[in-house]
DODO-281919 format. One record per residue (C-alpha): residue number from 1; x, y, z; residue in three letters. Coordinates in steps of 0.05 Angstrom, whole numbers, always signed. Example, Ala and Ser with C-alpha at 12.3 -4.5 7.8 and 13.67 -1.06 7.14 Angstrom:
DODO-281919
> mike/east/north/up/rolum
> 1/+246/-90/+156/ALA .
> 2/+273/-21/+143/SER .
//
This chain:
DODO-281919
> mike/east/north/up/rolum
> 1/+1533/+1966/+1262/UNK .
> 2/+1550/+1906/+1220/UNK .
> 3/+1491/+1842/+1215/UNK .
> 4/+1512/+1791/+1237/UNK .
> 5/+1540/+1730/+1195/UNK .
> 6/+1498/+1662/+1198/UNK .
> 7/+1522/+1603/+1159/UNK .
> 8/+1461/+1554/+1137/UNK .
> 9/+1472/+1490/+1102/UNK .
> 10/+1412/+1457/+1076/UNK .
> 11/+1405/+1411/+1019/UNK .
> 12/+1339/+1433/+1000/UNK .
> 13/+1349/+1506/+964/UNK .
> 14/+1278/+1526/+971/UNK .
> 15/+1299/+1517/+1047/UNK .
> 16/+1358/+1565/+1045/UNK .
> 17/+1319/+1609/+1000/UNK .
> 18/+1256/+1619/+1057/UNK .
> 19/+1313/+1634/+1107/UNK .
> 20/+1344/+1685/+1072/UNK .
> 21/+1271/+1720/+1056/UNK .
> 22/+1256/+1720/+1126/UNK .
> 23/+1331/+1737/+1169/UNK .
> 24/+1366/+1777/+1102/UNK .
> 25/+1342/+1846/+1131/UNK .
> 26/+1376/+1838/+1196/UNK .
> 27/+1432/+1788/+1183/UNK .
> 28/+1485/+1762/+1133/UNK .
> 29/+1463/+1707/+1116/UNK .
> 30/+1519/+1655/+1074/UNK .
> 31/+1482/+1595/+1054/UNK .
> 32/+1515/+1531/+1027/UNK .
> 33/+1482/+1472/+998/UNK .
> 34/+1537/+1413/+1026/UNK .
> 35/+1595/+1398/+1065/UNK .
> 36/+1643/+1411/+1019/UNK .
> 37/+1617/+1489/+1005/UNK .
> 38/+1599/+1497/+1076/UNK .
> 39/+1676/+1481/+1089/UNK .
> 40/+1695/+1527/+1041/UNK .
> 41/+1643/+1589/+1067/UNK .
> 42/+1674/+1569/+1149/UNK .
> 43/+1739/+1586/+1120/UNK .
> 44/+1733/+1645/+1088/UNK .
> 45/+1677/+1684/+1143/UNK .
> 46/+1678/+1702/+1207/UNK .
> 47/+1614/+1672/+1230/UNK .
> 48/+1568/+1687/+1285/UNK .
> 49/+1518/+1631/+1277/UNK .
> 50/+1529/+1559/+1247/UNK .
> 51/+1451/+1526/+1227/UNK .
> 52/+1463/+1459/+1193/UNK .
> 53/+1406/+1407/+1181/UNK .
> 54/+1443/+1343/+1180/UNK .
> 55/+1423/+1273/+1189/UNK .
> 56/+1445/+1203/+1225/UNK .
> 57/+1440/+1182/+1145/UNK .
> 58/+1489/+1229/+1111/UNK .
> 59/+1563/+1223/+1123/UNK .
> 60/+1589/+1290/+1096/UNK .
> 61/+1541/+1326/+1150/UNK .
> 62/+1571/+1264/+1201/UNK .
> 63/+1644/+1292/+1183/UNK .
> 64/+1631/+1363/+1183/UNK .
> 65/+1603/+1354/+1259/UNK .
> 66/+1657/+1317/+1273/UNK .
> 67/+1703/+1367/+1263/UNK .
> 68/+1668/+1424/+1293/UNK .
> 69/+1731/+1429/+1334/UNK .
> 70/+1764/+1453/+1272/UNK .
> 71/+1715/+1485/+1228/UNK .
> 72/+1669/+1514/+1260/UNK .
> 73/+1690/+1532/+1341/UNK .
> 74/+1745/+1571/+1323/UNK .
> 75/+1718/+1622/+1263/UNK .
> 76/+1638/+1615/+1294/UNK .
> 77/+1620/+1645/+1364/UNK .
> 78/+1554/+1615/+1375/UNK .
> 79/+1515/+1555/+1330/UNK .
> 80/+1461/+1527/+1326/UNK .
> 81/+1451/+1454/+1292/UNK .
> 82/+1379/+1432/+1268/UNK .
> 83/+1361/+1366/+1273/UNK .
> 84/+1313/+1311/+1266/UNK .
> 85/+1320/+1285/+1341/UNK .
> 86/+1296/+1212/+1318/UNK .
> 87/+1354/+1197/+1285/UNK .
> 88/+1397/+1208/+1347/UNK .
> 89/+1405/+1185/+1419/UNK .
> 90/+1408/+1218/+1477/UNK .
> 91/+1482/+1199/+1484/UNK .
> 92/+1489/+1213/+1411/UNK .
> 93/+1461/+1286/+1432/UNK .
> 94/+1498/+1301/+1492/UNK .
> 95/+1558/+1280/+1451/UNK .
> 96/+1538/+1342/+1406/UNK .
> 97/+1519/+1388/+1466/UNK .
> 98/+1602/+1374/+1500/UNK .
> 99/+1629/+1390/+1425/UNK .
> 100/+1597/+1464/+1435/UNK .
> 101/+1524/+1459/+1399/UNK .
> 102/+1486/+1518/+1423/UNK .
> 103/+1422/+1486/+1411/UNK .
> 104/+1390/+1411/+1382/UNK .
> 105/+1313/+1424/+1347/UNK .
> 106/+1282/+1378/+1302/UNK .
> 107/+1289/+1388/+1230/UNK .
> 108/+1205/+1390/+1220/UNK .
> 109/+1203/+1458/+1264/UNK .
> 110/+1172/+1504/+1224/UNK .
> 111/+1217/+1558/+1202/UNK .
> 112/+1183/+1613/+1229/UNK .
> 113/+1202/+1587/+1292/UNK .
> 114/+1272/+1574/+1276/UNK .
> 115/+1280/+1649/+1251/UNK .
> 116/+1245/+1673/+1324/UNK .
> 117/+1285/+1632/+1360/UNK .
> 118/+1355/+1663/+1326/UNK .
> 119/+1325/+1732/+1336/UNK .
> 120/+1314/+1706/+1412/UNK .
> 121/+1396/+1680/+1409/UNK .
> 122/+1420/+1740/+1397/UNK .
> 123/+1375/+1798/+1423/UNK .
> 124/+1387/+1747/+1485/UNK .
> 125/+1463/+1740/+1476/UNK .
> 126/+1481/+1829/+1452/UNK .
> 127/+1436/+1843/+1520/UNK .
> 128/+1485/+1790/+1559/UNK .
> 129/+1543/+1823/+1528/UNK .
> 130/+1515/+1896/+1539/UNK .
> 131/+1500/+1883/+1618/UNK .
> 132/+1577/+1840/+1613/UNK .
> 133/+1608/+1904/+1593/UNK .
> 134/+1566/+1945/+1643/UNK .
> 135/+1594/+1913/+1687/UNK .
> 136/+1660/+1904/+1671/UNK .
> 137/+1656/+1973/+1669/UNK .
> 138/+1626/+1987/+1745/UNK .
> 139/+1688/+1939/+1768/UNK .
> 140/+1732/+1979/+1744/UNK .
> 141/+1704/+2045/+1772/UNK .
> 142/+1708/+2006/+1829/UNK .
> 143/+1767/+1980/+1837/UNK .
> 144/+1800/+2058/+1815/UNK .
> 145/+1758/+2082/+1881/UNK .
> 146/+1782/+2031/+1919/UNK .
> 147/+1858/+2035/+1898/UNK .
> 148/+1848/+2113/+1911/UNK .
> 149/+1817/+2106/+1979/UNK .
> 150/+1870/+2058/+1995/UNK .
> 151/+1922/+2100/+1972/UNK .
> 152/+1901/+2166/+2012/UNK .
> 153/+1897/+2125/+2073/UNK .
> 154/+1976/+2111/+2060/UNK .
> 155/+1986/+2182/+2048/UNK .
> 156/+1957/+2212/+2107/UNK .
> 157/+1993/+2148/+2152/UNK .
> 158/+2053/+2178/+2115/UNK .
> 159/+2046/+2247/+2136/UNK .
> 160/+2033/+2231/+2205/UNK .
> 161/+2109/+2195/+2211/UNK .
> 162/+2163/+2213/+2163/UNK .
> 163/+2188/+2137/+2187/UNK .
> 164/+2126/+2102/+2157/UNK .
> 165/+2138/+2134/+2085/UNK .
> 166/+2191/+2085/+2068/UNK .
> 167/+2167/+2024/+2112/UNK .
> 168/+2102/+2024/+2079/UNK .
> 169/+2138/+2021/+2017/UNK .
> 170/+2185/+1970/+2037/UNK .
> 171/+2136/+1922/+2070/UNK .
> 172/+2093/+1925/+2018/UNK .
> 173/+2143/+1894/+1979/UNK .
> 174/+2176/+1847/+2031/UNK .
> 175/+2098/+1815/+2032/UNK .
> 176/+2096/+1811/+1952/UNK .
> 177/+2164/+1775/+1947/UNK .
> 178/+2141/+1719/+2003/UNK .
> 179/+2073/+1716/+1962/UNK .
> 180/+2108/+1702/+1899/UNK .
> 181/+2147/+1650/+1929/UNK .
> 182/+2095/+1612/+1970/UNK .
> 183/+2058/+1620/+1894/UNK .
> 184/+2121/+1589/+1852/UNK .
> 185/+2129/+1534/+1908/UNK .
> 186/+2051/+1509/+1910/UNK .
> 187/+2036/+1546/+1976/UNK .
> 188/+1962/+1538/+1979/UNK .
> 189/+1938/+1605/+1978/UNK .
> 190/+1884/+1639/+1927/UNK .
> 191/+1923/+1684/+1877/UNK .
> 192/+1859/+1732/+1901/UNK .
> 193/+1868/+1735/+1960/UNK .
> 194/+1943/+1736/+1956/UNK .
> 195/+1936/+1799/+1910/UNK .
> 196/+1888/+1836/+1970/UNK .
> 197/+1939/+1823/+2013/UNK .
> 198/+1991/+1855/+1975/UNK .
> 199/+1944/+1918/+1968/UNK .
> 200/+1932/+1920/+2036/UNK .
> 201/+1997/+1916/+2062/UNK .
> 202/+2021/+1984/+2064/UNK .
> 203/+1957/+2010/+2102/UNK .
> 204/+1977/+1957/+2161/UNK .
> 205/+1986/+2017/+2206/UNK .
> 206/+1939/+2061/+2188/UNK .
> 207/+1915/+2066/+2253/UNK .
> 208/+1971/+2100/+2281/UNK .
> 209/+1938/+2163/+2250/UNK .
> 210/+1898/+2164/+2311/UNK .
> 211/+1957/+2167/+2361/UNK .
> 212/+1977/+2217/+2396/UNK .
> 213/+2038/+2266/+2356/UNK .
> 214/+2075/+2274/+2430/UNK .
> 215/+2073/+2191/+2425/UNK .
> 216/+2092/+2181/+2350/UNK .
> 217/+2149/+2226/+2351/UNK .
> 218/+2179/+2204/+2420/UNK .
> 219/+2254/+2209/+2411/UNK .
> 220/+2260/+2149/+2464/UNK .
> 221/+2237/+2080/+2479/UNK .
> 222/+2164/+2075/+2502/UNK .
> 223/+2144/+2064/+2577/UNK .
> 224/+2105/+2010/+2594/UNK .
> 225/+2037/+2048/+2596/UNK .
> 226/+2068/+2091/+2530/UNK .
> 227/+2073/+2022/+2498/UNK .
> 228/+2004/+1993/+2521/UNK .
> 229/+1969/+2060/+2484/UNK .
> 230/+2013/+2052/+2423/UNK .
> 231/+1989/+1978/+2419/UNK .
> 232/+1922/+2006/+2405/UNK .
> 233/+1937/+2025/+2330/UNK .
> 234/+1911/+1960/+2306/UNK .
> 235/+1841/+1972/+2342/UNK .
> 236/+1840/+2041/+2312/UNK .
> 237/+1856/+2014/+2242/UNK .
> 238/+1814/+1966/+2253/UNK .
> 239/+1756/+2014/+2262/UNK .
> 240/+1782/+2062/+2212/UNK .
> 241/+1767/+1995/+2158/UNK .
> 242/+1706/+1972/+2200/UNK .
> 243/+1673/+2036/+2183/UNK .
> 244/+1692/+2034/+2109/UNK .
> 245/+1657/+1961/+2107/UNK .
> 246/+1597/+1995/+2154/UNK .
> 247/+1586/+2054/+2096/UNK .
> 248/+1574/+2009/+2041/UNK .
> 249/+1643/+1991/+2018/UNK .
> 250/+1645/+1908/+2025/UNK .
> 251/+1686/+1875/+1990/UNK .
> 252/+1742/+1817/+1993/UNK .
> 253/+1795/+1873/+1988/UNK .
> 254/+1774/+1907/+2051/UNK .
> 255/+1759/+1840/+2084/UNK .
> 256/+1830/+1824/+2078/UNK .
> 257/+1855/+1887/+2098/UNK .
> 258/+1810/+1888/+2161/UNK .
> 259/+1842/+1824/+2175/UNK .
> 260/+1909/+1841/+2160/UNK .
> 261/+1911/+1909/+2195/UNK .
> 262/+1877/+1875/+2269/UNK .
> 263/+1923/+1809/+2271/UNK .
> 264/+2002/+1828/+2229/UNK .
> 265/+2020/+1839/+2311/UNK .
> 266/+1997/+1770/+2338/UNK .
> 267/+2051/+1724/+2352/UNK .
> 268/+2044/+1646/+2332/UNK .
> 269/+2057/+1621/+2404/UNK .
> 270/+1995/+1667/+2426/UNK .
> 271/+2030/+1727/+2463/UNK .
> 272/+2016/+1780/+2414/UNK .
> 273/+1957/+1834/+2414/UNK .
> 274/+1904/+1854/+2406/UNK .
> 275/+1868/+1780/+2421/UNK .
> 276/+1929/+1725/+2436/UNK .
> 277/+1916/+1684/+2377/UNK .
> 278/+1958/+1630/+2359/UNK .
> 279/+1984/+1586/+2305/UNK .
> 280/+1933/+1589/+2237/UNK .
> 281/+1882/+1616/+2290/UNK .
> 282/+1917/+1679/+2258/UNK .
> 283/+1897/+1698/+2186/UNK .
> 284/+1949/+1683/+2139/UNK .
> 285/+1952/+1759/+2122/UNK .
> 286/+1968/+1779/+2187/UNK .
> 287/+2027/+1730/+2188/UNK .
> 288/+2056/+1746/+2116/UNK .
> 289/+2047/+1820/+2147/UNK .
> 290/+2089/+1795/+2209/UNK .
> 291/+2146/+1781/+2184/UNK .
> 292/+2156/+1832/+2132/UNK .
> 293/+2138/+1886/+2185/UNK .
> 294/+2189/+1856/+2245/UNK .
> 295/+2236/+1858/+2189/UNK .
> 296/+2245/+1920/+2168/UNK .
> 297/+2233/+1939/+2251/UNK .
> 298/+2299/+1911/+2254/UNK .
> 299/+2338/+1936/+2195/UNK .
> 300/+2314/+2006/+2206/UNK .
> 301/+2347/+2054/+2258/UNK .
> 302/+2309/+2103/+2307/UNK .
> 303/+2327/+2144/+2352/UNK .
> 304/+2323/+2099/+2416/UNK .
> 305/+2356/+2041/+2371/UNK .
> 306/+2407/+2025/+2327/UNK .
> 307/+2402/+1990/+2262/UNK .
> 308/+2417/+1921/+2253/UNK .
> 309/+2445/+1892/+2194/UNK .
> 310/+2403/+1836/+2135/UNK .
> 311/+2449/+1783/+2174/UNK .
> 312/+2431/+1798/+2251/UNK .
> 313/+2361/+1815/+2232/UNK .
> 314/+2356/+1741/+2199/UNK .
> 315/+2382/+1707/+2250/UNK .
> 316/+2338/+1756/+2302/UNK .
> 317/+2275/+1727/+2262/UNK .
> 318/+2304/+1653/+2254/UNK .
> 319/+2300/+1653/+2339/UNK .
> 320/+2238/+1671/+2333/UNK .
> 321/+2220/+1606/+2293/UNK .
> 322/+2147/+1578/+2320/UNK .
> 323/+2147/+1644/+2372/UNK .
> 324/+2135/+1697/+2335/UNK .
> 325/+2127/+1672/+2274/UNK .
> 326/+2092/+1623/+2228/UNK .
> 327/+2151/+1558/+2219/UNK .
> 328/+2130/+1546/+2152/UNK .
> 329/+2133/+1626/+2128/UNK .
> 330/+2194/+1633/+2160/UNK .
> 331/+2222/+1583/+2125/UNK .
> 332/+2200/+1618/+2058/UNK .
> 333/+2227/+1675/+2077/UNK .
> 334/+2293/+1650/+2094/UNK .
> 335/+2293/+1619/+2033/UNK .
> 336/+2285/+1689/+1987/UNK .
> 337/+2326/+1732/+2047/UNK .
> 338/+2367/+1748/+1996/UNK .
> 339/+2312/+1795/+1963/UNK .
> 340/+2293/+1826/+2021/UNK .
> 341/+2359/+1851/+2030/UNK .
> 342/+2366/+1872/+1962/UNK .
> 343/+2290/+1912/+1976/UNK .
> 344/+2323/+1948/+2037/UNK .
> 345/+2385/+1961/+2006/UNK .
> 346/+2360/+1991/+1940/UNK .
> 347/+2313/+2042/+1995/UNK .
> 348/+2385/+2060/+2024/UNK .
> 349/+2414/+2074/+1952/UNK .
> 350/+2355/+2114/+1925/UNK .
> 351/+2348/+2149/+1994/UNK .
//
């Protein structure tokens, strides 16, 4: 592994010389004797660690602090500036601290000290980075799992109903095109949480993998009863993610898509299921999820229905303005209806 580099500028050469006995083994150390040399060494190393001893008294040390932003931030990841704190204020200090000084210690410390506490810097700073990367690396484990899990839940949905197979697909994508609109236009929503909703999307009915085939498959429109048990895919999904959050699994993802999955079937004026909420009593996932799902309802033929076309199903949603739907969504998503007509039609082409 290669030492790392430390810069030290001191005008006394004994000074530099007792450094480089003491941190030599372990580090590179580049010493320099002014301002002028130390600006020369900045530009030609990639530093780790900047020491300089300057002083309230000496104007080439004043300039070279003065444009840290220039020498030293950009080539140096961490410094460390020794000081004699009676020649400066506090202001004068934090001044230093906001200009990215790792550390202010009087110039008198002794320099065993100084040489522990850069040992302490950067054993302190590789474990940081060590446990950073370990857990960068769990996240991303994570985040596979999750995207897996996810994923076999749409595949089993799929199998259950060949008709899901390209609505998950298509809603999924309906939802990401009213996101990235809302986004471009200054919608207040969390790019976060607007990703986790675009993840979750096409698991919105996963619950119907709990209803019956004889139901699912029904060439012809639901009864009234038939209709009440098919209502009860949201619970089921609900439970399905509920259980996924109960084994250990929490996390915003599956927040969102518990959310999503229970509520993309209540209406804004209150007469959807499973619990009547209305207006923004409804989680903004389950109303992006709304409209993309009534959408492609309505552009998609079954047996008990024909197919409508992008223009009827528009206007069928624009009725719906403040009934079914959120006003101010709908209103994005008349805006982009374009591109959800291009989504569906591009399904048709490929097949």
């Amino acid at each position: 592994m290669a030492k790392k580099s430390i810069l030290i500028v001191h005008e006394d050469f004994s000074i530099l010389k007792a450094f480089y006995s003491m941190l030599g083994d372990r580090y590179q150390i580049i010493i320099a004797s002014d301002y002028v040399e130390a600006q020369a060494m900045i530009k030609k190393y990639a530093l780790d660690m900047f020491v300089c001893a300057i002083s309230a008294s000496n104007r080439n040390t004043q300039n070279l602090i003065e444009n840290l932003d220039e020498l030293v931030l950009k080539n140096a990841k961490v410094m460390l500036l020794i000081d004699c704190f009676n020649d400066f204020d506090e202001e004068h200090l934090q001044w230093l601290y906001k200009r990215g000084v790792a550390e202010c210690v009087p110039n008198s410390l002794p320099l065993e000290v100084l040489a522990q506490k850069i040992d302490f810097y950067f054993n302190t700073n590789s474990n940081y980075n060590e446990l950073v990367r370990d857990l960068r690396s769990r996240t991303e484990e994570l985040n596979k799992m999750q995207d897996a899990m996810l994923n076999s839940l749409v595949l089993i949905t799929e199998f259950r109903d060949s008709n899901t197979a390209g609505h998950v697909k298509r809603t999924k994508l309906y939802a990401e095109a009213l996101i990235r609109k809302m986004l471009a236009t200054g919608y207040n929503i969390d790019k976060t949480y607007a990703e986790n909703i675009i993840k979750s999307a096409p698991i919105h009915d996963v619950g119907k993998i709990a209803i019956s085939d004889t139901l699912l498959h029904k060439p012809a429109k639901f009864t009234s009863n038939e209709y009440e048990l098919a209502k009860l895919h949201v619970i089921y999904g609900h439970k399905i993610i509920s259980n996924l959050l109960a084994e250990g699994y929490h996390d915003k993802l599956l927040e969102v898509t518990l959310e999503l999955v229970l509520t993309h079937h209540e209406r804004w004026d209150g007469t959807g299921y499973p619990n009547g909420l209305s207006g923004k009593q409804i989680p903004l996932s389950g109303r992006i999820m709304a409209i993309a799902d009534v959408y492609d309802a309505l552009i998609a033929s079954r047996a008990y229905k024909k197919e409508l076309s992008h223009e009827k199903a528009t206007r069928s949603m624009l009725e719906e303005k403040g009934k079914a739907f959120d006003p101010e969504l709908l209103d994005v998503f008349y805006s982009i209806n374009n591109e959800f007509n291009d989504i569906q039609r591009n399904f048709r082409l490929l097949g």
